[in-house]
N, C-alpha and C positions, 0 to 999 in steps of 0.2 A: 313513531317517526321512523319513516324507512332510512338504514344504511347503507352506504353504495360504497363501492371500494374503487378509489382511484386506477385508471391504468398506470403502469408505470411511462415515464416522460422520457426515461434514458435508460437504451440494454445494450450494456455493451458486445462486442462479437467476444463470446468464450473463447473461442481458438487463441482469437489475435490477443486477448489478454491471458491467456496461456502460455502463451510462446513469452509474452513479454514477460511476466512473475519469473517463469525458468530462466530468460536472459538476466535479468536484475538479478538472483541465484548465485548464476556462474559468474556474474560481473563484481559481484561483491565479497564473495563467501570467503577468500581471504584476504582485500583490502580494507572491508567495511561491514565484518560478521553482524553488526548489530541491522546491517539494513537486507543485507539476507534474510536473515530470524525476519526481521520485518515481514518479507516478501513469501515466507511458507507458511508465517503466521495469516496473513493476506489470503491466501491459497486458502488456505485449511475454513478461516470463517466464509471466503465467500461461498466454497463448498457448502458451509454447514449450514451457517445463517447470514446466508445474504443482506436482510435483512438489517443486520446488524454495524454493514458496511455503509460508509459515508459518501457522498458524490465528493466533497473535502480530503477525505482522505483517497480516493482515488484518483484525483486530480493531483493532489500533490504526489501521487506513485509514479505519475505520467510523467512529472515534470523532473525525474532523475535520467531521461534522457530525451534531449532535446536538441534541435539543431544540428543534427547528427552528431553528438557527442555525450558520451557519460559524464554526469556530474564527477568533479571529484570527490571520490571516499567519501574527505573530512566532512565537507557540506555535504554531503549524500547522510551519514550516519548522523549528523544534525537536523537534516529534515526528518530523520524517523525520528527522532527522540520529540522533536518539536508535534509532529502528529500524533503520535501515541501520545502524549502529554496531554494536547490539545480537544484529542475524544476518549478523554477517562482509560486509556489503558496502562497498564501496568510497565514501568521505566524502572521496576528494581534491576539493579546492577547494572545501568546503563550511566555513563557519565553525563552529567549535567553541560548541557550544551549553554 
């Protein structure tokens, strides 16, 4: 049985999700450290393994600035905890939202 390997269905633009991880960065790094950590941890696996990245979880990274306006913090650092939870990663020492 031959295997075929699907194209991928959605690539995001690198740049423009570049600029946006580093904006998410500065936007949070001391209102909502835990969604920073989120956004370098993000960086760093799409870097590594892509693969390993969710269209779920990048959807919800989208959705921390919308309608021309940043989420606040509090629900900003609940959406990370909520995602990370959501696809098995690791929430030690993160409070329970």
């Amino acid at each position: 049985m031959k295997t075929t390997t699907a194209p991928a269905i959605w690539t995001p633009d690198e740049d423009t999700l570049d600029a946006f991880i580093v904006a998410v960065i500065e936007q949070y790094q001391t209102s909502a450290p835990t969604v920073a950590t989120w956004a370098e941890n993000l960086s760093i696996r799409i870097a590594t393994t892509p693969e390993q990245v969710s269209l779920y979880e990048l959807r919800q990274f989208s959705f921390l600035y919308s309608d021309g306006q940043w989420q606040h913090p509090n629900y900003a650092a609940n959406r990370a905890y909520k995602v990370l939870d959501a696809t098995g990663q690791d929430t030690t020492g993160m409070l329970d939202f």
